[in-house]
N, C-alpha and C positions, 0 to 999 in steps of 0.2 A: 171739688163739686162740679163736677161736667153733667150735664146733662141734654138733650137733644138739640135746644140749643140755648147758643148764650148772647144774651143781649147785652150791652156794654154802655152806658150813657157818660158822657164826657162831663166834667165839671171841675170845680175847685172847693176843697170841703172848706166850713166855716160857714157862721153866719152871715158875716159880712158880705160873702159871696151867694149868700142864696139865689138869689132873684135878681140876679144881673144877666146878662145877654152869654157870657162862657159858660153859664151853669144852664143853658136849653137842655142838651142832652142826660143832666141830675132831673131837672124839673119833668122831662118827660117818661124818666123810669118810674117817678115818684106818682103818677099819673098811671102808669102800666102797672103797678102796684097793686095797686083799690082794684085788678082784676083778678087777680092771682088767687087760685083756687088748691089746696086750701087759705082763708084767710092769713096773711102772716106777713109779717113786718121786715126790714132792712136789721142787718145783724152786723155787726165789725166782724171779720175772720183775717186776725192778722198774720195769717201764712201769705193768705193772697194781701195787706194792704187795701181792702177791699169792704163795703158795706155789699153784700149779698141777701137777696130772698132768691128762693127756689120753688115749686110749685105746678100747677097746668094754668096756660093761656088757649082757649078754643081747644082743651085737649089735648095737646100738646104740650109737652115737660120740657121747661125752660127754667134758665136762671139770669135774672137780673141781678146787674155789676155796676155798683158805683165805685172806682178806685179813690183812696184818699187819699193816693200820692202827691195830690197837684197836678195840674193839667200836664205840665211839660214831662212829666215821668209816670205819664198812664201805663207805658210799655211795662214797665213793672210787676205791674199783677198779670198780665197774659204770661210774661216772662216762667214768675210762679205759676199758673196756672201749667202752662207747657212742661216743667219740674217735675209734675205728680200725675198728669198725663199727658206723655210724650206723642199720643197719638189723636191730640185735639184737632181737627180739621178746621181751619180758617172759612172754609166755607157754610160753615154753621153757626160761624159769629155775625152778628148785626152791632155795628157800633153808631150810636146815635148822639150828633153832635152840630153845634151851632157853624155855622159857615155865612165870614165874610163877602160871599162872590154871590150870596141868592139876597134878596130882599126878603124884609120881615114880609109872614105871610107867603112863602112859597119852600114847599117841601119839594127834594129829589131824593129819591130810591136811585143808589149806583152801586154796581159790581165792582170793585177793585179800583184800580188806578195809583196815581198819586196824594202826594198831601194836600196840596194846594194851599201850603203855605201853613197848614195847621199841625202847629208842637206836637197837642195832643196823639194827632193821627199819623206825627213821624213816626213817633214815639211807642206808639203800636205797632206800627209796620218791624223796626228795627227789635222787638218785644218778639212778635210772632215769627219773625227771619219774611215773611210772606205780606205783601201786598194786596194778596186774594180774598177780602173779606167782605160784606156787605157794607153801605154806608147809606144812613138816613140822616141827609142834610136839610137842618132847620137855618132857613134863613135868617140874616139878623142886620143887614144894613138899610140902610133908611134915615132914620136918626141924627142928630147930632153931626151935619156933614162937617167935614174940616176938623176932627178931631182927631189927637194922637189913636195910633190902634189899639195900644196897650187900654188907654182910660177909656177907649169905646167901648171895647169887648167887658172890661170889667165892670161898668156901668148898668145902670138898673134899668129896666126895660119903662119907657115913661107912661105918664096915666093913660095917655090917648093914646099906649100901643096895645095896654094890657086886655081889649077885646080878642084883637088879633090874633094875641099868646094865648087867649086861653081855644081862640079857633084854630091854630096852630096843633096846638097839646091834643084837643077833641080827635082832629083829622087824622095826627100822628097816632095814636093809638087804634083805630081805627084800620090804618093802613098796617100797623104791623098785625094784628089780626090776620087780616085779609091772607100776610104776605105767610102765617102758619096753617092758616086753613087750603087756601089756594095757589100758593106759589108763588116765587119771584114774576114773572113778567105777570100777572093779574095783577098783582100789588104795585109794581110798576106802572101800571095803564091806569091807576087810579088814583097813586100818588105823588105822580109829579106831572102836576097844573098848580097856578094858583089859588090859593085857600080864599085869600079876603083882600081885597086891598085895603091897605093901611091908613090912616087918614090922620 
């Protein structure tokens, strides 16, 4: 299932994991969801390891990807996905995911690069052979200073953050709009400032 393009949100499947600070990028396809025209819900297709909806955003034919690999082995489903079409171009993927280095409350739109220390986003790069993808970094430090990384990241987002996450989620969807109707650097110019500060 390729289609114009493919949006990717990062997470760890399970209940447990829902609404913790690793599952930003589940929590914001699930959010990009309630847009998708025709109406229609996340499906398991276990060729890809992958919950999928398909559909138009702004018009534009897109499919939303939550893998249920586990964070550390998202590469996975691209891996499958690249199997059944060997001519998937990286630059049509947007991968949306929580990032240690921004503060809760500030979104960046980036082209390519490194991991920056994130499993999930090795683990794609090494999946697609290619580093060249889009990436929509949700902030998430703030919190809980002096705690391990592991029990942060997996940790629930707290009561006094949860306005933020959901100005967070608004913005973020918003901005990928933008970035199918208008393009990278428009979406760019709009979506990396700060949302809200956190309080």
């Amino acid at each position: 299932m390729v289609n114009h393009l493919l949006i990717i949100g990062l997470g760890n499947p399970g209940l447990e994991y829902m609404e913790t600070r690793h599952n930003f990028g589940f929590m914001c396809l699930d959010s990009l969801q309630k847009k998708i025209v025709p109406p229609s819900s996340f499906k398991y297709e276990n060729d890809y390891q992958a919950e999928i909806v398909g559909g138009k955003l702004a018009g534009v034919s897109v499919g939303l990807i939550k893998p249920q690999t586990f964070m550390n082995l998202s590469g996975r489903t691209v891996q499958a996905l690249l199997a059944d079409h060997p001519a998937l171009d990286p630059q049509k993927i947007v991968v949306v995911h929580d990032d240690l280095d921004l503060p809760l409350g500030r979104i960046k739109l980036k082209n390519g690069g490194g991991s920056g220390g994130h499993n999930g986003i090795s683990s794609l790069i090494e999946g697609l052979g290619s580093p060249d993808f889009l990436r929509l970094r949700l902030g998430i430090s703030g919190a809980i200073r002096g705690a391990d990384t592991v029990d942060y990241v997996l940790s629930p987002f707290l009561e006094s953050e949860k306005k933020v996450v959901l100005e967070v989620l608004e913005k973020s969807v918003t901005g990928l709009l933008l970035l199918l109707t208008s393009g990278v650097t428009v979406a760019m110019n709009q979506i990396n400032r700060r949302v809200v500060e956190s309080t």
